[in-house]
C-alpha positions as a printed Julia matrix, in Angstrom:
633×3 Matrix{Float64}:
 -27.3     6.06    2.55
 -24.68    8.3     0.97
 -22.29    9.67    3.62
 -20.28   11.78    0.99
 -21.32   13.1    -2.56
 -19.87   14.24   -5.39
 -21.25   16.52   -7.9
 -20.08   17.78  -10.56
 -16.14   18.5    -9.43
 -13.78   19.85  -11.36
  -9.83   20.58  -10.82
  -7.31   21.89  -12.89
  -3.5    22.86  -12.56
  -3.37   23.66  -15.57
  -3.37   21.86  -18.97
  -6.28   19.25  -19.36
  -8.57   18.99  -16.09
  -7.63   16.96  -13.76
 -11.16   16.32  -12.58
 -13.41   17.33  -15.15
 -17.27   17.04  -13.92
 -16.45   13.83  -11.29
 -20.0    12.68   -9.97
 -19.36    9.89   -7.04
 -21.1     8.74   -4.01
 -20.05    6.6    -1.3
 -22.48    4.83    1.01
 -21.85    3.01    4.65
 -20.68    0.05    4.31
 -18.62    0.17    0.93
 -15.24   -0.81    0.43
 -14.33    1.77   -2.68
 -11.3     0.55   -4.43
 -10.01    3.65   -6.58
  -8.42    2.79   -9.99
  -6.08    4.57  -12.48
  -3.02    5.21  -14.45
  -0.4     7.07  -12.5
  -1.03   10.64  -12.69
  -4.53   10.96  -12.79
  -5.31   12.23  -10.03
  -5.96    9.37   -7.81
  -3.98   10.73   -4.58
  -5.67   14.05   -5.16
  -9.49   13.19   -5.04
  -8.59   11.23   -2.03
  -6.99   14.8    -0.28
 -10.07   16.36   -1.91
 -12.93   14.17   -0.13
 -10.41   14.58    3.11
 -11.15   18.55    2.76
  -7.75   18.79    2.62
  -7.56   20.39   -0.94
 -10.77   22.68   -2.29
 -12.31   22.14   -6.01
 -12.12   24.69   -8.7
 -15.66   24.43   -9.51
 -19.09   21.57   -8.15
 -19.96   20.5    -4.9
 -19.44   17.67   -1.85
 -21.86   16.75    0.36
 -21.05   15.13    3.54
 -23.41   13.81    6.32
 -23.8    15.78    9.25
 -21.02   14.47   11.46
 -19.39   12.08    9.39
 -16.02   11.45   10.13
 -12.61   10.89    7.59
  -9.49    9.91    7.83
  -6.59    9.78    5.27
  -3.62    8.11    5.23
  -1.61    9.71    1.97
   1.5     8.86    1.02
   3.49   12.27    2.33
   4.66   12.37    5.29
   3.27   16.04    6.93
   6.56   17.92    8.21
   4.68   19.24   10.89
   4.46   16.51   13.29
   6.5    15.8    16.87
   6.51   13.92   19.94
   7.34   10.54   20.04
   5.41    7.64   18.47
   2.77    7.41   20.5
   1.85   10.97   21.12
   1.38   11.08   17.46
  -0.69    7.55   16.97
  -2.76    9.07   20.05
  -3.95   11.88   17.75
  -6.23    9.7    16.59
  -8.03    9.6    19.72
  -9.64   13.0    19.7
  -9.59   14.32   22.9
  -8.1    11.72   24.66
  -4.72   12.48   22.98
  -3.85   14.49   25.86
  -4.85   12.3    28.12
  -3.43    9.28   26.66
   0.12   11.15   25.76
   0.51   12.13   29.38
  -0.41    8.97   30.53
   2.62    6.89   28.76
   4.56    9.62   29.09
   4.5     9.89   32.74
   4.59    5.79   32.41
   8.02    5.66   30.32
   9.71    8.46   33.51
   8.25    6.05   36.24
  10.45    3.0    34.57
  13.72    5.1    34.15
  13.51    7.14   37.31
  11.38    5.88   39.72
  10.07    7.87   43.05
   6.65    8.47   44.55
   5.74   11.66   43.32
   5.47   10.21   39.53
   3.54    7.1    41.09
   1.01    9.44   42.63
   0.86   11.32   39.32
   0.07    7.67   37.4
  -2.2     6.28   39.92
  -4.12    9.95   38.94
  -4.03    9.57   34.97
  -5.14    6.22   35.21
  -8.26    6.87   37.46
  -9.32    9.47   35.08
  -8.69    7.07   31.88
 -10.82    4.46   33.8
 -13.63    7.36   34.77
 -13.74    8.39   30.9
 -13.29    5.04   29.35
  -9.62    6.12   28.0
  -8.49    3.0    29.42
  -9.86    0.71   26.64
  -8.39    3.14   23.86
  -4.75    3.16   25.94
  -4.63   -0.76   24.81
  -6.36    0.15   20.99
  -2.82    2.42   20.58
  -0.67    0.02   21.86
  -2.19   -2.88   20.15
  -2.45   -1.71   16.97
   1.23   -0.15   17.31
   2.58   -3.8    18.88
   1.33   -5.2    15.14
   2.62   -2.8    12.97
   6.07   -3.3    14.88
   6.45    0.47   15.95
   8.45    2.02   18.92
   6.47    3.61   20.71
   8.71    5.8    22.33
  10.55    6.58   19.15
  10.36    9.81   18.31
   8.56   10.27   15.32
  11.13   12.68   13.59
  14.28   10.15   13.16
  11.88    7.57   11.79
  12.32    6.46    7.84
  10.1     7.53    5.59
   8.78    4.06    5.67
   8.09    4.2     9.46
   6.58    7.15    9.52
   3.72    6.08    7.23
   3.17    2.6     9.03
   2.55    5.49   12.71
  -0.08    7.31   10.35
  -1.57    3.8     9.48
  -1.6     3.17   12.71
  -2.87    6.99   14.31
  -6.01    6.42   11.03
  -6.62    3.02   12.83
  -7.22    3.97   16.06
  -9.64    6.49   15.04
 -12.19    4.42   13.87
 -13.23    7.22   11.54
 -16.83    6.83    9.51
 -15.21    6.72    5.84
 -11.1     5.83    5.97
  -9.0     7.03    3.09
  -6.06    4.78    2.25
  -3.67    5.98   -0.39
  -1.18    2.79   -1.14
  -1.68    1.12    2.13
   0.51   -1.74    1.39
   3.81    0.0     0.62
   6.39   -0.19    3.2
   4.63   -3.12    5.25
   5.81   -6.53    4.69
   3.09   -9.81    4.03
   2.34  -10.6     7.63
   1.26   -7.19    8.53
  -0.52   -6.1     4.77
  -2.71  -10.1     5.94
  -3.23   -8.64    8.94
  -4.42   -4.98    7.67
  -6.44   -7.19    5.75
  -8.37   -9.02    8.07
  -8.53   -5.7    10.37
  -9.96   -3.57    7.8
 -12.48   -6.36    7.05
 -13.88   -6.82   10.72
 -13.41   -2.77   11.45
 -13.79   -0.71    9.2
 -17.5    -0.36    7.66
 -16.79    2.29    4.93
 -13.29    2.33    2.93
 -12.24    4.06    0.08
  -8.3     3.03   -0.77
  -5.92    3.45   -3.76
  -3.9     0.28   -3.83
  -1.39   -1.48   -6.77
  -1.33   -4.63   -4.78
  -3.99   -6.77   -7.0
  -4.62   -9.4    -4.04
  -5.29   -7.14   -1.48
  -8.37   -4.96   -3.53
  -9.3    -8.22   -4.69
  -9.88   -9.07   -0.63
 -11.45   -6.21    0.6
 -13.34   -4.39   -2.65
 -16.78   -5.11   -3.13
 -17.07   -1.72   -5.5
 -14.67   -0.56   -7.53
 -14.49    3.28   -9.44
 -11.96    3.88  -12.42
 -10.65    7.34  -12.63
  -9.73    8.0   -16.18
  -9.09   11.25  -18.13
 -10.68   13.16  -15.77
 -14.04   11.31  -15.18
 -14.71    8.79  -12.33
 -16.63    5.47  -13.84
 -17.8     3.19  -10.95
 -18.38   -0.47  -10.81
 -20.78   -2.38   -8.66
 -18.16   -5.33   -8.14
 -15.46   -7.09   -6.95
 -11.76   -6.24   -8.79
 -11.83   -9.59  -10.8
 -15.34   -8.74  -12.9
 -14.26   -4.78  -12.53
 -11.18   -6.28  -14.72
 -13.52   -8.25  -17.09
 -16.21   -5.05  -17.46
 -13.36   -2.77  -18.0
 -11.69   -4.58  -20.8
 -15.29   -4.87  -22.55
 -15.69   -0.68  -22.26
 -12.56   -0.6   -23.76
 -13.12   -2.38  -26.23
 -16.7    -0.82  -26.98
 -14.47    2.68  -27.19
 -12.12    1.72  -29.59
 -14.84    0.58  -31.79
 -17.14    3.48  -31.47
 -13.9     5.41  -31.92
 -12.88    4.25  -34.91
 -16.58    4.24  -36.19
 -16.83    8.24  -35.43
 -13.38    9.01  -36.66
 -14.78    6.8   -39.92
 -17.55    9.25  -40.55
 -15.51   12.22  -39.92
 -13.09   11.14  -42.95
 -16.19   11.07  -45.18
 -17.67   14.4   -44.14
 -14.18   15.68  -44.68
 -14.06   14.53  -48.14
 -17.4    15.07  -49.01
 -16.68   19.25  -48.13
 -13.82   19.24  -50.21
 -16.2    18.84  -53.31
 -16.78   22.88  -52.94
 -19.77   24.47  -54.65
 -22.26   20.89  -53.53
 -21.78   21.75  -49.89
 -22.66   25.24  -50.33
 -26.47   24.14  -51.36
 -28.4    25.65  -48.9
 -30.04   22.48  -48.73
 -27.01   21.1   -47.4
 -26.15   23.66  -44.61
 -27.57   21.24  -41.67
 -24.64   18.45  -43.16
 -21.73   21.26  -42.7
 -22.87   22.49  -39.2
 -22.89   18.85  -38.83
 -19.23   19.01  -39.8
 -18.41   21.55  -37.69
 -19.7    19.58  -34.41
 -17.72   16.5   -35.63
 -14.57   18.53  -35.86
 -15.39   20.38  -32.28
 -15.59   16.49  -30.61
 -13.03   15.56  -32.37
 -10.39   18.16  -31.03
 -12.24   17.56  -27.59
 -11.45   14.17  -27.37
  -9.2    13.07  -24.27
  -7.18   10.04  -25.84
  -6.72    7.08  -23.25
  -3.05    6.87  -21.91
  -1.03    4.24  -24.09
   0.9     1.91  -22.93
   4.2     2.07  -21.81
   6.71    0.24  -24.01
   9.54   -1.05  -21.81
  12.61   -2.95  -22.93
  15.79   -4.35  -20.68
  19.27   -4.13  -22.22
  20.62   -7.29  -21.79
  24.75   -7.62  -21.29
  27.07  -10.23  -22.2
  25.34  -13.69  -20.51
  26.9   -14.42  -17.24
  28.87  -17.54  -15.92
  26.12  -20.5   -15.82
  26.89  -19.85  -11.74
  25.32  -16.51  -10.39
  26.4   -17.66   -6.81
  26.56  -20.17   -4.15
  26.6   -20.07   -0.21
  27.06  -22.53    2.03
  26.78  -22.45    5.48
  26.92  -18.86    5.24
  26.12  -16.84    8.54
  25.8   -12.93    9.11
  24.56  -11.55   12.61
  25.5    -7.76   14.48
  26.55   -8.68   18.06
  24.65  -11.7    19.23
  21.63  -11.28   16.59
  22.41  -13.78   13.7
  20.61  -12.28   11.08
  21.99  -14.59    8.4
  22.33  -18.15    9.65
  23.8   -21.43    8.27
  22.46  -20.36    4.52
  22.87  -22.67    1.66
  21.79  -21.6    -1.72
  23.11  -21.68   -5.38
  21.38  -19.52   -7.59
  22.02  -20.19  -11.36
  21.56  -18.35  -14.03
  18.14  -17.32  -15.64
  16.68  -18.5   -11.85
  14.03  -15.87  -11.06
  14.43  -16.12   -6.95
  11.96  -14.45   -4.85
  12.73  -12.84   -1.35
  10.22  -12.2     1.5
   9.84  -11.98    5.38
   8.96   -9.72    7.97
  10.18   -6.09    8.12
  13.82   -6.25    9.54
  14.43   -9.73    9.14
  17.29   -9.2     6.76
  15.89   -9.41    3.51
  18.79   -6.09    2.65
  21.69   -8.19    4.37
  20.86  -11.42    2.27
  20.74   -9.06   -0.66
  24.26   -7.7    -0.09
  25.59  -11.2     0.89
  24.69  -12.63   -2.39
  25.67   -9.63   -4.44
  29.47   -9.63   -2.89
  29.0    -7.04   -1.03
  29.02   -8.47    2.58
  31.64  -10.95    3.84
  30.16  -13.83    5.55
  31.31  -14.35    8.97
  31.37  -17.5     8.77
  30.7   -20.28    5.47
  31.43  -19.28    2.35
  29.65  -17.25   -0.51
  31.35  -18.06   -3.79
  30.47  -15.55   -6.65
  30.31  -16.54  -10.53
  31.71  -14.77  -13.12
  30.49  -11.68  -16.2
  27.72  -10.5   -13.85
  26.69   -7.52  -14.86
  24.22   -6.27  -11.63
  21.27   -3.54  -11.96
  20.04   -2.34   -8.5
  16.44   -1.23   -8.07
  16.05    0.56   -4.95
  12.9     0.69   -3.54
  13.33    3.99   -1.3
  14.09    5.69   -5.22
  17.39    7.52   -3.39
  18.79    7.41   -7.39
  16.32    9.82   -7.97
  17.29   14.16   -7.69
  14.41   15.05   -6.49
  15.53   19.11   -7.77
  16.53   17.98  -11.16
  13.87   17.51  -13.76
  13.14   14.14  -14.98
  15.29   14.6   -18.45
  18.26   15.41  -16.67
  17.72   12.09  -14.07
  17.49   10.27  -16.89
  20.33   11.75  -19.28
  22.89   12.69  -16.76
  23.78   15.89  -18.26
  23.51   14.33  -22.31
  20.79   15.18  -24.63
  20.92   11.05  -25.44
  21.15    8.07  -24.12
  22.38    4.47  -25.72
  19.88    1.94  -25.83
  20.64   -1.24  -26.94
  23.63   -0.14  -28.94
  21.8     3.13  -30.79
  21.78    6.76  -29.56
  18.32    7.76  -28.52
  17.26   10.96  -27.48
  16.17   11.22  -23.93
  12.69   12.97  -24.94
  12.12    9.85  -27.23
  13.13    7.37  -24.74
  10.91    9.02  -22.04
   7.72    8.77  -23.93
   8.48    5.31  -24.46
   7.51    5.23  -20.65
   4.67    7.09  -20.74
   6.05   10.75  -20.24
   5.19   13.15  -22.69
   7.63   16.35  -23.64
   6.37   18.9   -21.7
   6.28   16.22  -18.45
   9.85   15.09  -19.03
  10.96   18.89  -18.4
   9.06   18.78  -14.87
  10.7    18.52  -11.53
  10.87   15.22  -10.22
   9.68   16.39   -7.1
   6.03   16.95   -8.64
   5.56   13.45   -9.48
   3.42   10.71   -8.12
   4.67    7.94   -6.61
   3.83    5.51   -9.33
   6.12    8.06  -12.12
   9.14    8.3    -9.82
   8.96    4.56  -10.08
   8.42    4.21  -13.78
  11.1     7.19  -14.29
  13.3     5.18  -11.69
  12.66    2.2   -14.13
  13.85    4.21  -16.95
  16.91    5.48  -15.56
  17.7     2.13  -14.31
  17.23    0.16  -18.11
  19.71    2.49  -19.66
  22.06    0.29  -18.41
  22.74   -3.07  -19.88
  22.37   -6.31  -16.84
  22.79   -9.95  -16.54
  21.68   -9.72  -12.64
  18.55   -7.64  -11.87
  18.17   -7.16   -8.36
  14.8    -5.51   -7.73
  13.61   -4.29   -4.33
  10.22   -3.92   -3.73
   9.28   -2.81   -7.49
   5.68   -2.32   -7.68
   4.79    0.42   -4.96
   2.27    2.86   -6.6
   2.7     0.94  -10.36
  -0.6     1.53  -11.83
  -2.15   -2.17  -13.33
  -1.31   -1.83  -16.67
   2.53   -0.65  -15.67
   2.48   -3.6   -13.05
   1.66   -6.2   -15.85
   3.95   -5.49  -18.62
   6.84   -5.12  -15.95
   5.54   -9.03  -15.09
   5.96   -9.87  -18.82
   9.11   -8.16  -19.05
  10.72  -10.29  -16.15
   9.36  -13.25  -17.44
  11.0   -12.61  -20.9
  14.48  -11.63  -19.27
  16.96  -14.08  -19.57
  19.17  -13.1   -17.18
  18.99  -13.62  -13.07
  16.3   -11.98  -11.27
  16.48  -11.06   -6.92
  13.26  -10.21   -6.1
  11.92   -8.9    -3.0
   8.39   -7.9    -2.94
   5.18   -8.04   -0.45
   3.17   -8.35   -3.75
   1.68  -11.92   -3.45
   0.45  -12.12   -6.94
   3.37  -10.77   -8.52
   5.99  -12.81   -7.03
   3.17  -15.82   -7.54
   3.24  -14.91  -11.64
   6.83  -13.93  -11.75
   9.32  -15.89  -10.12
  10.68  -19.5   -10.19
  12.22  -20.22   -6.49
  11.66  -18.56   -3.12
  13.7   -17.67   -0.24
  11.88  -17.08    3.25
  13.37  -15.27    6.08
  11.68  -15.98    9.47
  13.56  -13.16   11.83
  15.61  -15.31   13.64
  18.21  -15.95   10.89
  16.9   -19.08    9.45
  16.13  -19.03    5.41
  14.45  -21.79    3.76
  13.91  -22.23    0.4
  10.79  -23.57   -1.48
  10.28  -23.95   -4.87
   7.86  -21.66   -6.81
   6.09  -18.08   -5.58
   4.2   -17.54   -2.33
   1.05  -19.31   -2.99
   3.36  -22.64   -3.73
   5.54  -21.58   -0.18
   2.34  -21.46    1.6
   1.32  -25.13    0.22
   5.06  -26.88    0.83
   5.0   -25.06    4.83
   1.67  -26.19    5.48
   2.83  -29.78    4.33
   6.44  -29.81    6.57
   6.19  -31.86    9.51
   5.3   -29.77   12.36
   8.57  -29.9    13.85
  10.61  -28.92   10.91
   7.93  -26.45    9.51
   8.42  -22.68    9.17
   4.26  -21.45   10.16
   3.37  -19.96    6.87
   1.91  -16.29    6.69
  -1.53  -16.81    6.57
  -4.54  -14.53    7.65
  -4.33  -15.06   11.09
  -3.4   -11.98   12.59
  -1.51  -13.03   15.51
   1.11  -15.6    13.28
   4.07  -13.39   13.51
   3.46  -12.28   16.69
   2.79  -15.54   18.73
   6.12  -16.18   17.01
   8.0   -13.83   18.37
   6.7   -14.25   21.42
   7.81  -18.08   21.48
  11.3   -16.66   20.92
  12.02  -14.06   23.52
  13.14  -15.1    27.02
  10.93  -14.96   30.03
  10.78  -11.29   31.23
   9.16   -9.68   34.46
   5.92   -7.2    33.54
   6.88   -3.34   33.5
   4.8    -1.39   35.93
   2.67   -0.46   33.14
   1.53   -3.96   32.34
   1.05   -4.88   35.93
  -1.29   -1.7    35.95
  -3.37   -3.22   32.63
  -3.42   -6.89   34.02
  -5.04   -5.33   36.98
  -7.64   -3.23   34.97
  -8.21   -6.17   32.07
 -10.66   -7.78   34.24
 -12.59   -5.23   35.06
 -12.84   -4.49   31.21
 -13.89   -7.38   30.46
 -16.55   -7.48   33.08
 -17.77   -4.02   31.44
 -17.86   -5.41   27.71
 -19.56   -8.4    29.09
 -22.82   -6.52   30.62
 -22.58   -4.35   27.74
 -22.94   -7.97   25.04
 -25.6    -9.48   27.68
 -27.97   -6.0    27.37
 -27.25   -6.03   23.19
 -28.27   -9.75   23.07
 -31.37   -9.52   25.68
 -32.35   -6.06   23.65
 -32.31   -8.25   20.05
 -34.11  -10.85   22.0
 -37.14   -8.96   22.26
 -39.94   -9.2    19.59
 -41.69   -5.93   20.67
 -37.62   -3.92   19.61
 -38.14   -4.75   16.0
 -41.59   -2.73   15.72
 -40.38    0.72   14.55
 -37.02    0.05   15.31
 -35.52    1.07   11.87
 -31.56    1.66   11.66
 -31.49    0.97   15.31
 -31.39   -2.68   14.65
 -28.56   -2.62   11.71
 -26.53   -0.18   14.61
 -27.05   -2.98   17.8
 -26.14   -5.46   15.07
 -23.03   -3.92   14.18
 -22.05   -2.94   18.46
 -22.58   -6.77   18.87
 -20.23   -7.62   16.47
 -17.48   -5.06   17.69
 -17.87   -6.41   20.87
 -16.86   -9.94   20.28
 -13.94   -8.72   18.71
 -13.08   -6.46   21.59
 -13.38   -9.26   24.25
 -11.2   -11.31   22.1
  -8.68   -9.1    22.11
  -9.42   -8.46   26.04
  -9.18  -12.22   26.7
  -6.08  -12.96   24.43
  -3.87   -9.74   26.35
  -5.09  -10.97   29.79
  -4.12  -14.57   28.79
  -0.72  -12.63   27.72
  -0.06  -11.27   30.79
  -0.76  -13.89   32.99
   1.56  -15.93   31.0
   4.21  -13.53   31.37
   4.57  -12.93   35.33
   3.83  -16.8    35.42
């Protein structure tokens, strides 16, 4: 059953439509994973199905009730409180509730006194009488795995944070459709495995704009291309969407060049004058005219962008070489005891959890950070291009021309002058776009435009942080060929498993408690060489367990006493569990029964799907109990 439909939409802003007569239906239970070149609209429809942004012209159709939730890559200025007021949003009307609640919690562990004690022991008798107990732990779980403060407040957060809190306030919702736009960006492998796994046991209906190749290929079991203003969906997985769209392509570009073809001999054929002014031949020059009217009609695919690196003098055979180097801000050693020589033309991949120190092993190994202790010996000629991630090389008021010039009409590229409207089409930005404000781009041009302002510059080092967020596929794989044609030294830190898996030579793996080890290959060959390590000596790989990182962590804190607010949910967990308990003995004696089935209907799909919930739910229940209990000891 279709919970939202599409007819018919069309959206403009000026120039060619943006949507021009979409037609798209999404039904419970599919995973939608939205395709397209940067630019086409992608992050719109998604606002657009959200009801966030109207159409210029069609119709959507939404079952009564159904519920949606986006999670777009802006960051709304309007929101305050501290983390968890705004994660709690997500809760409906238990926000207030739920706010108050921790709130009231976080004064009782600074301040003390009776009068907020009374004032707890009252919130939390009315979370237990309306069930806002159970959705008090859903916050705080889901915020404990995406690593966020909860008593942060929201406004001094990075841009970064703040999208992992809206993650996290869309999560907790447990909306009927949930709109991702570029999930993955900002959240580092544990976590995206994680989202993974919790979006596959969770969430029944998903529709999610994504670069990252490995994660639609996990969770997409239909995929819809949107391309020059028409949606084209595919009953499939990404892997035979891949395969079906190459074969369309190729089908156009045959049928193309079989109309265009015909149009050449009509054309001639009216230049012989007084022959086509038979009236007998009237039908073949209105036939002309139609030909000419598709034609000029015709909405040319977007090419390709053509991409080159200017390569400087070759550096010493020595990039550079630490031993026993250490880095650490009072007594967190974020850096410890590394030795590494990276050589030239190595392709070294970086990766580990958010705030391990994947930045500070950057800067050590670039020069730019003394060890405190060991050594970190530098080679010589290196010429080093910087890719930042968080695109701060970017004026966001000037247009892109003038990012990319800096105040000249040309640039030098590979020894000849270019001009900058020449050079800019080379990546895929026409004229009349290279004169727009930066600020109007999507996410995936500010990186291709940071890519181009970047390559104007000749390199023997490329560091790269975190270069595919928002790349559309096409982008994403000639960048991969262009790495693995550079012949200089490549740093590469990335949470894209399949890119660093096609692209780089070596790994280095932070584990957040200073120690790097190195393995040879991307993460696919990490993941092989951990698993193999003796179990003392072996760093747990990421894999799809949710709880990796986490059990981790908790094997390296020190004992600590509960807060008052975990006494209060060790107390409540077993009654909780008690609840969910009866509630999975009535589900199972219900589906038990022969006589439920007759004229049941949907009913059966719905206890089906509560059952399932509920396993996962007393999980959870047991595992934070377990927690707890392990804690006060």
């Amino acid at each position: 059953m279709a919970l939202i439909t599409l007819r018919n939409i069309t959206l403009a802003f000026g120039g060619p439509p943006l949507f021009d007569g979409i037609n798209l239906q999404i039904g419970e239970g599919e995973r939608l994973c939205l395709m397209g070149r940067n630019g086409t609209g992608k992050s719109t429809l998604l606002k657009f199905i959200a009801g966030e942004i109207p159409p210029e012209g069609g119709e959507i159709m939404r079952q009564q009730g159904v519920r949606v939730a986006l999670v777009s890559q802006e960051v709304p200025r309007d929101l305050e409180g501290t983390v968890f007021d705004v994660v709690a949003q997500g809760m409906g009307e238990a926000t207030a509730l739920l706010a108050e609640y921790h709130r009231v919690s976080h004064l009782l562990a600074v301040e003390g006194g009776e009068g907020l004690l009374a004032q707890l022991a009252t919130l939390q008798k009315r979370l237990e009488e309306t069930g806002g107990w159970h959705l008090h732990q859903e916050v705080e779980r889901v915020l404990n795995r995406l690593s966020l403060d909860a008593d942060a407040p929201f406004a001094s957060l990075s841009g970064g944070t703040k999208r992992r809190a809206l993650m996290a306030r869309a999560l907790v919702a447990a909306p009927d459709i949930l709109l991702l736009d570029e999930p993955t960006n900002h959240l580092d492998i544990d976590t995206i495995l994680w989202l993974e796994e919790f979006l596959a046991k969770n969430v029944t209906t998903l529709l999610f704009v994504t670069h990252d190749r490995a994660f639609a290929r996990r969770l997409a079991n239909r995929v819809a291309e949107l391309d020059r203003g028409r949606i084209y969906a595919f009953a499939c997985g990404y892997d035979e969407f891949v395969e079906r769209r190459e074969a369309l392509l190729e089908a156009e570009i045959t049928r193309q060049a079989l109309f265009d073809k015909k149009l050449v001999q009509e054309e001639a054929w009216i230049r012989q004058g007084i022959k086509a002014r038979r009236t007998r031949n009237e039908g073949r020059v209105r036939a002309l005219k139609k030909l000419r009217e598709e034609r000029r009609q015709r909405r040319e695919r977007q090419g390709t962008a053509t991409i080159r690196l200017q390569e400087a003098e070759r550096s010493g055979a020595l990039v550079v070489e630490a031993e026993n180097a250490s880095v650490g801000y009072g007594d967190r050693a974020v850096i410890a005891n590394l030795t590494t020589t990276v050589m030239r033309g190595d392709r070294v991949g970086i990766i580990g959890p958010n705030g391990s120190g994947k930045t500070t092993l950057l800067r050590l190994l670039l020069g730019e950070l003394e060890p405190q202790q060991g050594a970190v010996r530098l080679g010589t000629r290196r010429e080093v291009l910087y890719f930042d991630q968080m695109r701060e090389q970017l004026d966001l008021d000037r247009t892109v021309q003038e990012n990319v010039g800096e105040g000249n009409d040309t640039v030098i590229i590979n020894g000849r002058s270019r001009h900058v409207i020449g050079y800019l089409q080379d990546f895929l930005f026409p004229p009349e776009r290279a004169r727009t404000p930066v600020s109007i781009l999507s996410g995936g041009e500010r990186n291709r435009l940071l890519l181009a302002k970047l390559f104007t510059k000749p390199s023997n080092v490329l560091v790269m942080d975190e270069p595919t967020n928002d790349l559309d596929a096409e982008t994403l794989d000639l960048l991969e060929d262009l790495l693995l044609e550079y012949s200089g030294t490549l740093l590469l830190v990335s949470h894209d498993r399949e890119f660093l898996n096609n692209v780089v030579t070596s790994t280095l793996v932070l584990s957040g408690d200073g120690q790097v080890r190195e393995y040879v290959g991307g993460y696919d060959d990490w993941l092989r060489q951990a698993a193999a390590e003796t179990p003392a000596a072996k760093q747990q790989p990421a894999k799809a367990s949710a709880d990796t990182s986490a059990k981790t962590r908790e094997r390296n804190e020190k004992p600590r006493k509960l807060s008052f607010k975990e006494e209060r949910e060790l107390e409540a967990l077993p009654e909780w569990i008690h609840q969910l308990e009866e509630e999975q003995e009535r589900l199972h004696a219900t589906l038990a029964d022969p006589e439920f089935y007759r004229g049941a209907g949907a009913e059966v799909a719905a206890l089906n799907t509560r059952l399932a919930e509920l396993e996962g739910e007393l999980e959870t229940a047991y595992a934070r109990w377990e927690e707890l209990e392990s804690l006060r000891g």
